[in-house]
N, C-alpha and C positions, 0 to 999 in steps of 0.2 A: 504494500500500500504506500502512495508517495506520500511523502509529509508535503505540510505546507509551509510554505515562505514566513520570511520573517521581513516587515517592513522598517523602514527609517526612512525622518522624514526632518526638514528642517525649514523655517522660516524666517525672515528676517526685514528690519525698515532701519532708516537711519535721516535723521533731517540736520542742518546743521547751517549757519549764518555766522560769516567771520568778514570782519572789518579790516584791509591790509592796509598800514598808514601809506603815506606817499613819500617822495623821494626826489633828490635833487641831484643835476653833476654838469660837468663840462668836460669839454675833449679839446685839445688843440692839436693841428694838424699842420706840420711842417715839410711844403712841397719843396726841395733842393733844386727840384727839375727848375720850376716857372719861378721860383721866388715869393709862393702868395702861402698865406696863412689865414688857418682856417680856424675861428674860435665857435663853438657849441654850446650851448646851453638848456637845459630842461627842467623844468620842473613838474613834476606830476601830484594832484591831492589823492583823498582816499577811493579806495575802491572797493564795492559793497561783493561779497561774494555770495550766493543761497545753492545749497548741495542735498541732493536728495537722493535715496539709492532704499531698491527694495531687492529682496532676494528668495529664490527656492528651491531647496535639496529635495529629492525622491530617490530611495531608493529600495529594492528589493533583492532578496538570497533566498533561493530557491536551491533546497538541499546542500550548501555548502559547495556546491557545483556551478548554479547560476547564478551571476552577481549584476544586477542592472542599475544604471545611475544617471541619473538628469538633472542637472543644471541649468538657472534659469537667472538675469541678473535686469536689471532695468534702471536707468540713472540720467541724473537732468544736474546739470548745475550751471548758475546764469550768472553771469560778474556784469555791472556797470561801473564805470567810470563818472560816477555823477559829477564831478566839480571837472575844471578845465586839466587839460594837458597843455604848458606851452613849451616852444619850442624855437629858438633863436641863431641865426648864424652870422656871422661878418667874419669877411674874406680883408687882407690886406696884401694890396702888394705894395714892397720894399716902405712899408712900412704906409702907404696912402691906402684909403678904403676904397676897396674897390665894390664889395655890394654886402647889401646886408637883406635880411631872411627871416619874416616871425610867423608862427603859428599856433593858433590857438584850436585845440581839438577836445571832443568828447567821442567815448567808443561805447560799445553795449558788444557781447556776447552771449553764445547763447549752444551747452553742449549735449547733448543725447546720443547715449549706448544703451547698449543692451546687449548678452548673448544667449545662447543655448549651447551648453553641451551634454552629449550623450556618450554612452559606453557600456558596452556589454563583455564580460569578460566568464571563459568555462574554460574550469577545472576538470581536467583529465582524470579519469580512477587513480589516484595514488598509493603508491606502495609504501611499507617503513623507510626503503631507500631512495625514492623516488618520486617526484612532482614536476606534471606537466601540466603547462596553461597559456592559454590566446585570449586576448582580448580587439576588441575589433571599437576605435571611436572616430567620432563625428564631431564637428562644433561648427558655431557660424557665431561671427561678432560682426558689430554693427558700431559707426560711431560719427555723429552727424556735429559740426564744428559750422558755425554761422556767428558773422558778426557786423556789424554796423557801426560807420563813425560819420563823424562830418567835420570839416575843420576850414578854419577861414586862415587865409597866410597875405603876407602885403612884403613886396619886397620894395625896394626903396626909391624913391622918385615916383610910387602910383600914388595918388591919395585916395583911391578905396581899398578896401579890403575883400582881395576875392575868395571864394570859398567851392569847394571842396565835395562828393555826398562818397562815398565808398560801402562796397556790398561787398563783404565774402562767405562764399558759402563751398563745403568740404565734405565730401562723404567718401568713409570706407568702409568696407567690405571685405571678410576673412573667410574662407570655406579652407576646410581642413579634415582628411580622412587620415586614419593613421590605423596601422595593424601591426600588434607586437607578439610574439611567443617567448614563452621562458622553461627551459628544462633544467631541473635541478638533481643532482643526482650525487646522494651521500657513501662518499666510500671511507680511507683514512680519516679525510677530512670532507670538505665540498665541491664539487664540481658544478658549476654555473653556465652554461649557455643563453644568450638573451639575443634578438633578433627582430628587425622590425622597419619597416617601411611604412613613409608620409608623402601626404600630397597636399599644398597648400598653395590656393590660390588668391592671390588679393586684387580688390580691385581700388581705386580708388580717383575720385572725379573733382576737381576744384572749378569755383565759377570765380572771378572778379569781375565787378565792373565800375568806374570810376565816374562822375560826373560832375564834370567841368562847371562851375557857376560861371555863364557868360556875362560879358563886359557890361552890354547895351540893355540886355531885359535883365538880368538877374534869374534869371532860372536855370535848373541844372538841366544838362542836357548831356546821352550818352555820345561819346565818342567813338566812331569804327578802332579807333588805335588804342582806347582804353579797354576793351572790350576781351577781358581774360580768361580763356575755358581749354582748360586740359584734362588731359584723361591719362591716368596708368593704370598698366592693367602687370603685374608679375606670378608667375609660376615657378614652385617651387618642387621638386623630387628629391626623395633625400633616403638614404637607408642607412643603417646600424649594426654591428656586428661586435659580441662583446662575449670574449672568454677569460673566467678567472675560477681559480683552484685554491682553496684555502688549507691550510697544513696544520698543527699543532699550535706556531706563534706566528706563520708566514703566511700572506695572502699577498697573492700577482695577479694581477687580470690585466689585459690586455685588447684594445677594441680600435677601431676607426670609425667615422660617420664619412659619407660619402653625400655627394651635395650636386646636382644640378641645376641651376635657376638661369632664367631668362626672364624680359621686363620690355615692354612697350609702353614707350611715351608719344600720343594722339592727340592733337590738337585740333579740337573744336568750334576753334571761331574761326571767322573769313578776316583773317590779318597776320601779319608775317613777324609777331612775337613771338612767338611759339613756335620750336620747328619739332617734328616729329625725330624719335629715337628710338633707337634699341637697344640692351645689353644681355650677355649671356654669361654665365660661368661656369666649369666645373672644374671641384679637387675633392681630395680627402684629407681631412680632417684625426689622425691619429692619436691616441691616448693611450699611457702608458702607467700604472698604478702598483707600488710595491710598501706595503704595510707589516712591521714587524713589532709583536707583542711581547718584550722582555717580558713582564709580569704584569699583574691586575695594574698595577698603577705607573709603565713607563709603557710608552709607546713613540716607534717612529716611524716615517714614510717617508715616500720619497715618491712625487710624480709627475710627467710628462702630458703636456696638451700641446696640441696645435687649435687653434683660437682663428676660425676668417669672421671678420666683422666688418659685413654690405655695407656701402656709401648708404644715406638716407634719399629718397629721391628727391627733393629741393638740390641735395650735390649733384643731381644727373639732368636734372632740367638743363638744359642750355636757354632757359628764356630767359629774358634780360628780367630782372627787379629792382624797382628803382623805388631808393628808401626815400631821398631827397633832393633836390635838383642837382647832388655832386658827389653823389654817393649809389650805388652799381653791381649787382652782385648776379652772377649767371652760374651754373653750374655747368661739370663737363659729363657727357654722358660715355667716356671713355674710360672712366675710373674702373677700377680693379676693388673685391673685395681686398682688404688690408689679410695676412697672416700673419701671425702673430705667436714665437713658440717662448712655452712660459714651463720651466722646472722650478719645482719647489720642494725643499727638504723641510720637513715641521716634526718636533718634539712637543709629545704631551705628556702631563705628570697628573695623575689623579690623587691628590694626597690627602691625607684622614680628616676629616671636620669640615668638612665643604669646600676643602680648599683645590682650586683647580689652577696649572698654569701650562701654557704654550709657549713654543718659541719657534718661529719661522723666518727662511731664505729662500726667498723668490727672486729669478732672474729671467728678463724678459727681452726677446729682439725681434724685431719686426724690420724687412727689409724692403717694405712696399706701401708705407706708412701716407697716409692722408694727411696731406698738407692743406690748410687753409692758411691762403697768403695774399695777401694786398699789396699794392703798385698806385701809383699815379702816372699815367700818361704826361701829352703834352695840353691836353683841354683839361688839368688841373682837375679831376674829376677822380674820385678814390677808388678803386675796384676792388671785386672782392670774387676769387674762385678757388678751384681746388684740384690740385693732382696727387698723384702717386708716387711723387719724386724724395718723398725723405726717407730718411731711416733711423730707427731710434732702441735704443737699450736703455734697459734699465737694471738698479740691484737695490731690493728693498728688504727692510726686516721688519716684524712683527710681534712685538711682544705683551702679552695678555695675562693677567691675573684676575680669577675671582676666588670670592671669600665673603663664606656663610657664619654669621653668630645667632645664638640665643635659641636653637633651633629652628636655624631658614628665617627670623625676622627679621635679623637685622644683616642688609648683603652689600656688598662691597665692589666693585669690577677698575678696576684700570686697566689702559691699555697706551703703546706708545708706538708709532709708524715711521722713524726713520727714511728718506727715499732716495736713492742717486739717479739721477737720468741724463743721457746725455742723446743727443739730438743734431741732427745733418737735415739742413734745406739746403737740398740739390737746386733746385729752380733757381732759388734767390743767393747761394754763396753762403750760403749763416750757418753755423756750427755753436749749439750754445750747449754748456754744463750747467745743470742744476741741482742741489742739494735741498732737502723741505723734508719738515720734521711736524708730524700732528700727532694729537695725543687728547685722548677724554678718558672719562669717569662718571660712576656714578655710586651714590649711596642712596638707599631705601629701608625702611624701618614702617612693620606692619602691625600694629596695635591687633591683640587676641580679641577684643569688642569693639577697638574704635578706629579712629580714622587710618588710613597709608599716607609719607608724606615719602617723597624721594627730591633727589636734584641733581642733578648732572654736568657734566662741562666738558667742550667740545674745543680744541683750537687747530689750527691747519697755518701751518709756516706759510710764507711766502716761496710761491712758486713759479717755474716757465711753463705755457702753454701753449706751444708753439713756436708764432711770432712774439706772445702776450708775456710780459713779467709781470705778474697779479699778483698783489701784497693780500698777506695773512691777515685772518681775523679768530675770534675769539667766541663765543655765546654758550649761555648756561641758562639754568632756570631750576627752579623752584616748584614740587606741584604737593599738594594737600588733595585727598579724596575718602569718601563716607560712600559707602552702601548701604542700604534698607531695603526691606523685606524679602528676603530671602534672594541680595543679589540683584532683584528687577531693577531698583531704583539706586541710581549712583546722582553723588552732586560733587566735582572738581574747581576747583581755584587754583590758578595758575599763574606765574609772573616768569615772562621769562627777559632776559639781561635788565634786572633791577639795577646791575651797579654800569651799566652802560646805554647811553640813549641812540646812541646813533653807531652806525657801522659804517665805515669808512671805508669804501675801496677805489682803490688808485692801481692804474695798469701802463704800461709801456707798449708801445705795439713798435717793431723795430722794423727796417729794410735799409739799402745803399741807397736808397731813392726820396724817401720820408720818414719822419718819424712824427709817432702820435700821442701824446698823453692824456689819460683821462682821470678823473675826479667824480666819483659817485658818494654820494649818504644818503644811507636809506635809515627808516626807524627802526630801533630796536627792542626798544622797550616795550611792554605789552602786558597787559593783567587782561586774563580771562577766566571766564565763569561758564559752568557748564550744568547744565540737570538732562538726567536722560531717563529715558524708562523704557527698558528691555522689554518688549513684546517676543521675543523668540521664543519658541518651542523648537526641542532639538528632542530626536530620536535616533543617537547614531550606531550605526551596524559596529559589529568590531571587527567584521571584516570589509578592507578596506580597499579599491585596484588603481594601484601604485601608480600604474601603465597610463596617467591625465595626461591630458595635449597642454603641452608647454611651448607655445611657438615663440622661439626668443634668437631665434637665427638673425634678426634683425639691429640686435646687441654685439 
C-alpha cells in the first residue's frame, strides 16, 4: 500500500519605507590635450524609497523518493527624488571661461519582479552502500525597471531656461532548465559523482526617449535622434562534471564547468544610434579541491578555480550614451569574458568554548582583465569605454576570529583583509601597485527575556580601481531589538555612524592625457526605527534538493 506524502509549505510579506539623505561633490577635469578645464558640481536632496515583497514555498515528498518544490516571489519598490537634483559645469581655457552648464532635475522610478521556480527531484532504490538521484528544474524571472525625470538646464548667454522630459523603460526576462544527477557510493570512504547540464536564456529590451523642450512654443516634443530602443537577447549552455573521493582525513575532488554562450544586440528604432551586435564564447572552467582533516579541530585545504566573468551588456552596446554635453560612454561588443585563476590555501582551528579561527592565502591573475578607461580627444569631450587589454594579480590574506561567552550570549567576531594588487593598462601605458588593508567587527549580547543589542564596525583602506585611486572610509552602528509574542512581533532602533556625519570620498582618475579629481559627501549618520509583525507560516520538509538554479554566471 503507498503511503502518502508529506506536505510543507511557507508564506511570507514584507513592506518597508526608508528615507536616503542627499549628497554633494565636484570633479575637476584636466584636458593636457586643449588646455581647458572642467569644474562639476552637484548637489542632490533626499530620496523617498517604499519596498514591498511577498513570497510562496510549496512543497511535497512523496515516499522519501519524490520531492517536488515551487517557488513563487512578487516585489515592487518605487524611489522619488522629491526635492531638486542640480547640476553645474564651467569649462576654462588657459585660464578664460569658456562656457558654463546648470541643471536642475527631479527623477521618479518605479521596479517590478517576480519569479517562479520549480523542481522535481527522485530518488533511486538505495542500498546501505549506495545512493542515486536526478532532479530535473525550471525557473522564469521577470524584472521590469521604469523611470521618469524632467530637468531644465540654461547654458550661458541664453536667458531662458530650457528643459528636458526623459522616459526609461527596461524589461528582462530569464528562462532557465537545468538537469542534474548524483551517485554516491560508500566504500573505505566516499565516492561522489555529480553531473549536470543548463540552459538559460535571457532576454532583455530597453526603451528611451528624450524630449527636447522647444525654443519658440515650449512644449516637449520627440526627437527621431533621441528616440532609444534596443533589444538583447543571450543564450546560454553550460555542463558540469565533478568527481571526489573522500579517505579517513583526505578528500580530493576534482571537476570542470564547461560554458557556451552567444548574445545579440537588435536595434529597434529607425536611427543610427544603435548598431546591431553579436558575441559568442566558449571555455572551460576547471576546479580543483584538496581538504585535509588532522583532527576534530585542525583542518587544511588547499584549492584551485578558474573564474570567466561576462562583460555586463551596457560594456557591449556600442551605442553612444551621453551623460552631459562632454561626457560619452559607448561600449565595445568585442570584449572577451575576463578569466581569472584564483588558488587558495586556508587553515581552520575549531577550539573549545566557541572559539573559532581561520587563516587564508589567496592569489589571483587574470590575463585578459577589463579595462575601463577614459581619454579626451581633441573636441575636449571625456570618453569612456572598455577592453581587454590589462592584466592584473593579486596576493591577499584573510584572517578571522570568533568567540562565544556566557553560553552563545555574548559573541564576538573580528576579522582583518590585508591586499596586494598590482595592475598593467596595456591600452593607456599605466602600470600601478596597490597595497589596502580593511578590517570589521562585531559584538552582540542577547538578554535570556529581554532585549539583543549588537554593533559592528567596518573600515576598507584606501585603494586602486583601475584608473581610480578611491580613498578609505570607515562606518559602524549601533542596533537594540525586543521581540513579543512568540517571535511575531519585533521592534529595532538603530543608529548607524553616531560619531561621524558625513562620509567623505575623494578619487583620482589618472591617464598621459588628463587627469581628474573628485570630491563627494554623502550622509552618514542615520537613527532608524523599525516595528514589524511576522505573518509567516513555515512548514518545512527536512528533506531538502540541494540541486536550486543558481544563475550567477553573470558574476
Amino acid at each position: 500500500m503507498m503511503k502518502s506524502g508529506v506536505w510543507g509549505f511557507g508564506v511570507s510579506s514584507s513592506a518597508n519605507n526608508s528615507i536616503l539623505p542627499g549628497d554633494s561633490g565636484w570633479a575637476i577635469t584636466n584636458d593636457h590635450i586643449n588646455g581647458i578645464s572642467n569644474r562639476d558640481e552637484n548637489k542632490t536632496e533626499n530620496t523617498n524609497n517604499n519596498n514591498v515583497k511577498y513570497g510562496l514555498n510549496l512543497s511535497y515528498d512523496l515516499n522519501k523518493k519524490h520531492l517536488f518544490n515551487l517557488s513563487c516571489s512578487l516585489g515592487n519598490m518605487e524611489s522619488d527624488l522629491k526635492a531638486n537634483s542640480f547640476n553645474t559645469t564651467t569649462a576654462l581655457n588657459n585660464n578664460e571661461l569658456l562656457r558654463t552648464y546648470s541643471r536642475i532635475s527631479n527623477a521618479q522610478s518605479n521596479k517590478n519582479n517576480y519569479f517562479i521556480d520549480a523542481d522535481y527531484q527522485y530518488v533511486f532504490k538505495p542500498d546501505t552502500s549506495r545512493k542515486i538521484e536526478s532532479s530535473l528544474s525550471i525557473a522564469y524571472r521577470y524584472a521590469n525597471n521604469a523611470s521618469e525625470s524632467d530637468s531644465k538646464f540654461n547654458v550661458a548667454g541664453n536667458t531662458t531656461m530650457l528643459g528636458n522630459q526623459n522616459t526609461n523603460d527596461e524589461n528582462n526576462g530569464e528562462y532557465t532548465v537545468q538537469a542534474d544527477y548524483t551517485f554516491k557510493q560508500k566504500r573505505k570512504g566516499e565516492f561522489t559523482f555529480e553531473t549536470g547540464i543548463k540552459t538559460v536564456v535571457r532576454d532583455n529590451v530597453s526603451y528611451k526617449s528624450v524630449y527636447p523642450e522647444q525654443f519658440n512654443s515650449g512644449e516637449f516634443e520627440l526627437q527621431p535622434t533621441s528616440n532609444y530602443s534596443f533589444g538583447y537577447n543571450q543564450q546560454v549552455y553550460s555542463g558540469y562534471v565533478s568527481l571526489s573521493e573522500s579517505f579517513k582525513k583526505l578528500v580530493i575532488s576534482i571537476g570542470s564547468r564547461i560554458e557556451y554562450s552567444r548574445g545579440q544586440g537588435i536595434s529597434k528604432a529607425n536611427n543610427d544610434l544603435q548598431v546591431p551586435f553579436s558575441t559568442s564564447n566558449f571555455y572551460l572552467m576547471p576546479v580543483f579541491n584538496l581538504s585535509y582533516l588532522a583532527n576534530w579541530s585542525n583542518r587544511i585545504s588547499f584549492s584551485y578555480r578558474m573564474n570567466g566573468r561576462k562583460p555586463a551588456f551596457d560594456m557591449l552596446n556600442p551605442a553612444v550614451t551621453k551623460f552631459n554635453e562632454w561626457t560619452v560612454r559607448y561600449g565595445n561588443p568585442e570584449l572577451k569574458p575576463e578569466k581569472a585563476h584564483s588558488f587558495k590555501t586556508e587553515y581552520t582551528y575549531l577550539g573549545p568554548k566557541g572559539l573559532n579561527l581561520s587563516f587564508a592565502l589567496e592569489h589571483e591573475f587574470c590575463n585578459n582583465a577589463l579595462e575601463d578607461f577614459y581619454w579626451v580627444n581633441t573636441d575636449s569631450i571625456t570618453h569612456r569605454s572598455y577592453a581587454n587589454s590589462a592584466t592584473s594579480k593579486s596576493l591577499g590574506l584573510a584572517f578571522n576570529v570568533n568567540k562565544s561567552f556566557l553560553n552563545q550570549k555574548l559573541r564576538f567576531s573580528f576579522n582583518v583583509m590585508p591586499r596586494k594588487v598590482w595592475s598593467n593598462y596595456k591600452s593607456k601605458h599605466i602600470s600601478i601597485e596597490d597595497f589596502s588593508t580593511g578590517y570589521g567587527g562585531s559584538v552582540s549580547y542577547s538578554f535570556s527575556k529581554g532585549p539583543s543589542i549588537s554593533s559592528s564596525l567596518f573600515s576598507n583602506g584606501a585603494m586602486v580601481l583601475g584608473q581610480l585611486k578611491v580613498a578609505g572610509y570607515t562606518s559602524h552602528s549601533f542596533d537594540i531589538s525586543q521581540s513579543f509574542f512568540e517571535r511575531k512581533l519585533s521592534f529595532t532602533a538603530s543608529v548607524t555612524s553616531p560619531f561621524q556625519k558625513q562620509r567623505i570620498d575623494e578619487a583620482l582618475l589618472m591617464s598621459p592625457e588628463f587627469e581628474q579629481s573628485s570630491y563627494r559627501s554623502s550622509q552618514m549618520r542615520s537613527f532608524t526605527l523599525r516595528l514589524n509583525y511576522n505573518f509567516r507560516k513555515n512548514s518545512i520538509l527536512s528533506r531538502q534538493n540541494t540541486k536550486k538554479i543558481v544563475n550567477d554566471d553573470l558574476k
